[in-house]
C-alpha positions in Angstrom: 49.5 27.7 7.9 48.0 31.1 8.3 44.8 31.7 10.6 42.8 32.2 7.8 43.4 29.3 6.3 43.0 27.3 8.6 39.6 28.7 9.3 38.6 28.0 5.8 39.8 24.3 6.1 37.8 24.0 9.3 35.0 25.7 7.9 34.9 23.6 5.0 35.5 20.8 7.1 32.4 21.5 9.2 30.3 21.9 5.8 31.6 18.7 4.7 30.9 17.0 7.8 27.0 18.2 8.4 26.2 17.7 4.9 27.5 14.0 5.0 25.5 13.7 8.0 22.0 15.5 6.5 22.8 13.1 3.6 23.4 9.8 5.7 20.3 10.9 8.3 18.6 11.6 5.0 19.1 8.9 2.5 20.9 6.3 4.0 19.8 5.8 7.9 17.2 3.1 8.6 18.2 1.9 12.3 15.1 0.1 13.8 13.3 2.1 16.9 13.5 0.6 20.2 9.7 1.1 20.5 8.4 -0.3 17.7 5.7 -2.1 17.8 3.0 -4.2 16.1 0.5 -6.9 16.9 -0.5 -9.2 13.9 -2.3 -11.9 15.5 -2.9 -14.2 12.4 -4.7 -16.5 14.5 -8.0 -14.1 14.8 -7.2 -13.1 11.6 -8.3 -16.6 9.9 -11.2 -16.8 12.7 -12.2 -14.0 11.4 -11.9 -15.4 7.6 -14.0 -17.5 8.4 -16.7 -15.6 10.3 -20.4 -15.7 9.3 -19.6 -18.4 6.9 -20.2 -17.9 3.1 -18.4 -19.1 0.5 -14.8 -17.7 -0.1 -13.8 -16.2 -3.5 -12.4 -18.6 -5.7 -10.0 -16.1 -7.1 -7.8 -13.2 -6.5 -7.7 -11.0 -10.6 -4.7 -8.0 -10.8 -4.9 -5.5 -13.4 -1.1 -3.4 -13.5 -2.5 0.4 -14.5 0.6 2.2 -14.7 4.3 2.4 -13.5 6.2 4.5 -11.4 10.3 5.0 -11.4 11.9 5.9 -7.4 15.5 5.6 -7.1 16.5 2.0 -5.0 17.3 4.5 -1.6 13.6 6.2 -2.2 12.3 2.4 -1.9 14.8 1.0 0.5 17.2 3.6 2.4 21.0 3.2 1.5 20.2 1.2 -1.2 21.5 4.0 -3.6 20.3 5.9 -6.7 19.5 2.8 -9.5 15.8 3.3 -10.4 13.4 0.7 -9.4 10.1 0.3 -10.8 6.9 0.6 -8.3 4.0 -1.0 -10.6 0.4 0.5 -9.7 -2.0 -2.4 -9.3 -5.8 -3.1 -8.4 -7.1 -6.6 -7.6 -10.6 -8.3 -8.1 -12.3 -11.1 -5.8 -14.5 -13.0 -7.6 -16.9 -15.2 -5.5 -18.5 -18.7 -6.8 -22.0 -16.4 -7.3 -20.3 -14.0 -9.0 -20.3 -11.4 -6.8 -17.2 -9.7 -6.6 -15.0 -7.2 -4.4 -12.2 -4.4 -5.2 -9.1 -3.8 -3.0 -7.2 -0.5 -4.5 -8.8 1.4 -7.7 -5.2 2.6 -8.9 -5.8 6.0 -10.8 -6.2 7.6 -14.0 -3.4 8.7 -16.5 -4.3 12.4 -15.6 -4.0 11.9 -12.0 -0.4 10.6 -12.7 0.5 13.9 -14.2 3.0 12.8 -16.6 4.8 11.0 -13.4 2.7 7.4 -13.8 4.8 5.8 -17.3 3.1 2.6 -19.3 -0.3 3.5 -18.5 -2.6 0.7 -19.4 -5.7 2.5 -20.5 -7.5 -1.1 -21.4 -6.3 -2.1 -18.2 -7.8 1.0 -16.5 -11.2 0.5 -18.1 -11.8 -3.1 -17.1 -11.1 -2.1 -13.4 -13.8 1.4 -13.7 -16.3 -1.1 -14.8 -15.6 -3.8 -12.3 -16.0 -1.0 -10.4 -20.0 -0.4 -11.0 -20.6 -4.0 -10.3 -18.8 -5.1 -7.2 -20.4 -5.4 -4.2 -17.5 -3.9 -1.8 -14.5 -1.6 -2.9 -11.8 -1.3 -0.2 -8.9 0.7 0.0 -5.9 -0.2 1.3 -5.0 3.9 1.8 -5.4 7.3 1.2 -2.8 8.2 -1.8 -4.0 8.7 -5.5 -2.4 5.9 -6.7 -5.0 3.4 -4.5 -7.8 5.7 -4.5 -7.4 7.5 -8.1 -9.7 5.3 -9.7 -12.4 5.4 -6.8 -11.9 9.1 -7.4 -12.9 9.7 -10.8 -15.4 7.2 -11.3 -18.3 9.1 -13.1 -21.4 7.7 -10.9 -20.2 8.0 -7.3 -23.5 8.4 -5.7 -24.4 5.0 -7.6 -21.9 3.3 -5.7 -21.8 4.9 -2.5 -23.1 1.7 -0.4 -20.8 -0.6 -1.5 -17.4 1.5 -0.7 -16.0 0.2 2.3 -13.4 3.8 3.7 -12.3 3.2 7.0 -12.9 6.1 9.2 -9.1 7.4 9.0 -9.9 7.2 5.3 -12.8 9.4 5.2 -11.4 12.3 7.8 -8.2 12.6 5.8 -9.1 13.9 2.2 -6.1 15.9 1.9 -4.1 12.5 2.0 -5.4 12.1 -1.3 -4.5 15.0 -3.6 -4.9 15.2 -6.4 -8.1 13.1 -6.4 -10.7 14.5 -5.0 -13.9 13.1 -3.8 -16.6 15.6 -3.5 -17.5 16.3 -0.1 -21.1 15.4 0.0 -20.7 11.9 -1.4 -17.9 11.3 0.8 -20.4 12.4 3.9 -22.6 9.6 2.3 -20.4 6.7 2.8 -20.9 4.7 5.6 -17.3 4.4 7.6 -16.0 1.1 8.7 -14.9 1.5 12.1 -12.6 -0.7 14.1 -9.9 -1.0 16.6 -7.7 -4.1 15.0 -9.7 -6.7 12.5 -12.4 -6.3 10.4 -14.0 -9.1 8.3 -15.7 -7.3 5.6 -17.0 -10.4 3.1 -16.3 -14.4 3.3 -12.4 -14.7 3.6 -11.6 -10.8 3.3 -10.0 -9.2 7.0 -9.1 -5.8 7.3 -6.0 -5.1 9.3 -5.5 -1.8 10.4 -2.1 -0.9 10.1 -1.7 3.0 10.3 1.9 4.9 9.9 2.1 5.3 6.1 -1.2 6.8 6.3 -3.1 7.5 9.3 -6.1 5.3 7.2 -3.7 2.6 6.1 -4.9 -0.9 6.5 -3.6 -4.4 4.7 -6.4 -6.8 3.7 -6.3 -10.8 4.0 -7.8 -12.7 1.8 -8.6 -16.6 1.8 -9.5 -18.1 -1.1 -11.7 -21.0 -1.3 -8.9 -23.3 -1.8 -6.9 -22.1 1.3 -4.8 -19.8 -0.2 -3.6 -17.0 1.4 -3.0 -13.5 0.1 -2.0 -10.8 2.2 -2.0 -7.2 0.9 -0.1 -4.7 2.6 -0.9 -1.7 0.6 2.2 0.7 1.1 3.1 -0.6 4.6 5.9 -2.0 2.0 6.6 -0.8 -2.0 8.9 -3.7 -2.3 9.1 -7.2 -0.2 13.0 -6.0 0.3 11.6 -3.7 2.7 10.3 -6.6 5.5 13.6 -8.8 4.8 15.9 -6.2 5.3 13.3 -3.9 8.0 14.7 -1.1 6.8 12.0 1.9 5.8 12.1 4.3 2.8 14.2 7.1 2.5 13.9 9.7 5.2 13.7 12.4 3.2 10.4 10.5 1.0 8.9 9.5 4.5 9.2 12.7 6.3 8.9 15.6 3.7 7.3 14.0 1.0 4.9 11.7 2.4 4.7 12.6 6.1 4.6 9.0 7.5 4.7 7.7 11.4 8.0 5.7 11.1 8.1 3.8 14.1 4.1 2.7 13.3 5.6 1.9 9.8 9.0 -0.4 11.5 6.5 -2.1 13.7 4.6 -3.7 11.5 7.3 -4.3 8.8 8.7 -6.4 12.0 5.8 -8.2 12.5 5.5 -8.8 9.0 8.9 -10.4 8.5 8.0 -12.7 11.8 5.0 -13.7 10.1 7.0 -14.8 6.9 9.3 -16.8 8.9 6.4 -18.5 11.1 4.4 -18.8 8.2 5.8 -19.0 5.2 2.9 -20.2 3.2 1.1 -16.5 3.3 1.6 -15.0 0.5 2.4 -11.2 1.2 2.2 -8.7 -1.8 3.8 -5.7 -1.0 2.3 -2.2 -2.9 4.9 -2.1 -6.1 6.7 -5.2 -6.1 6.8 -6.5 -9.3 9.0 -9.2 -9.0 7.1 -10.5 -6.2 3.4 -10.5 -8.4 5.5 -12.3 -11.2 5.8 -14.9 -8.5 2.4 -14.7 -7.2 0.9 -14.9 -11.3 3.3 -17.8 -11.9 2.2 -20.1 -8.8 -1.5 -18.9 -9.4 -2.0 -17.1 -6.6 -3.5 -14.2 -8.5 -4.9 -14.0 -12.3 -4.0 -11.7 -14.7 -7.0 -9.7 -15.8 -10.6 -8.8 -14.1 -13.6 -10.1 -15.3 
């Protein structure tokens, strides 16, 4: 073989070989970090359900907005390029009183730019009017697709008291693009500040959990019947993420949405010990759709906000 040749073959060989490694460091590797770490004490958690007493809320409502597509390896890494869906919910506590609570405000049809498909307009509505009557709006993070709806609503000021941002939430605007929350209303809302737990209402604990987002936090809720419900936000898109604690793609986590991976394998660890020490909790990842079918079946949630 002549020297050039075989140059080209070892050239093309050494192509070859660093592009299957960009595409397996890229797409396919998931290997849990040594240092990851996460404390989920669920015992100070349910102490803290029950702190200050109050009535619990009696139900848990989910209105679906809008859909998302990701290929499977976008959702979980090396799980290939099917698409999966990533519904875009928003959920309703009602309280025996009637007072009610928002966690996530999904977003509008616009703020989806063509990318959100199935956009449930009616759906939309119900939520931006729950939205003028609830007593506390959380936010389980900064992106649009939690915050959208929060966003646009066309009486912020009106509102200002009752939304519940997190500190992390309210210093990182640019988290959110494309929504945009004027400046001045978002200097008027009062943050919630905390180190680990935060009960916010009867039965309803924050849980800071920062990594996707440096504002992330999952909420707990405890419905007057016992039930629980824990809501991870985007900690996970699907529950496949906790069984198998494997994270998204690297290429969506460290390009796209600029996440802390290790924060983000810590606590899907501590997640999947809490499942198998407690299997009763009900965890809703952010898009799992299979998992709210479960959740609407067993009547765990209720289809529809008041």
């Amino acid at each position: 073989m002549s020297g050039w040749k075989r140059n080209l073959l070892i050239a093309v060989a050494v192509i070859v070989a660093l592009g299957g490694g960009a595409y397996y460091w890229l797409i396919v590797e998931s290997s849990f970090p040594s240092d990851a770490r996460f404390d989920l004490d669920i015992s100070k958690v349910r102490a803290l359900a029950h702190e200050g007493g109050g009535e619990k809320p009696l139900s848990i409502r989910v209105e679906h907005v809008a859909n998302f597509h990701f290929p499977a390896t976008a959702v979980v890494a090396g799980d290939g390029w099917s698409t999966v869906d990533l519904p875009v919910y928003t959920f309703q506590l009602v309280y025996p009183d009637g007072i009610t609570g928002i966690v996530d405000t999904a977003l509008t049809e616009a703020q989806g730019s063509g990318n959100a498909t199935g956009f449930d307009q009616d759906a939309y509505n119900r939520m931006e009017a729950a939205i003028g009557k609830a007593r506390f709006i959380v936010i389980t993070h900064e992106h649009m697709d939690h915050i959208g709806g929060l966003g646009a609503y066309p009486d912020l000021p009106s509102i200002a008291s009752n939304v519940k941002l997190n500190e992390e939430q309210i210093a990182n605007p640019d988290r959110s693009a494309p929504v945009q929350i004027p400046a001045e209303v978002l200097a008027s809302f009062k943050p919630v500040i905390y180190t680990d737990y935060k009960a916010i209402a009867p039965g309803v604990v924050l849980i800071k959990s920062p990594g996707h987002t440096p504002g992330s936090q999952m909420v707990y809720v405890q419905k007057a019947d016992g039930t629980e419900l824990l809501l991870l936000g985007d900690v996970a898109w699907h529950f496949r993420n906790v069984e198998t604690l494997r994270e998204r793609a690297r290429l969506v986590t460290q390009f796209f949405l600029k996440e802390n991976r290790t924060q983000v394998f810590g606590e899907l660890k501590a997640l999947s010990d809490l499942h198998a020490a407690e299997p009763k909790i009900n965890i809703m990842p952010g898009h799992d759709g299979q998992v709210m079918e479960g959740l609407l079946a067993e009547g765990v949630v209720t289809q529809g906000f008041e």
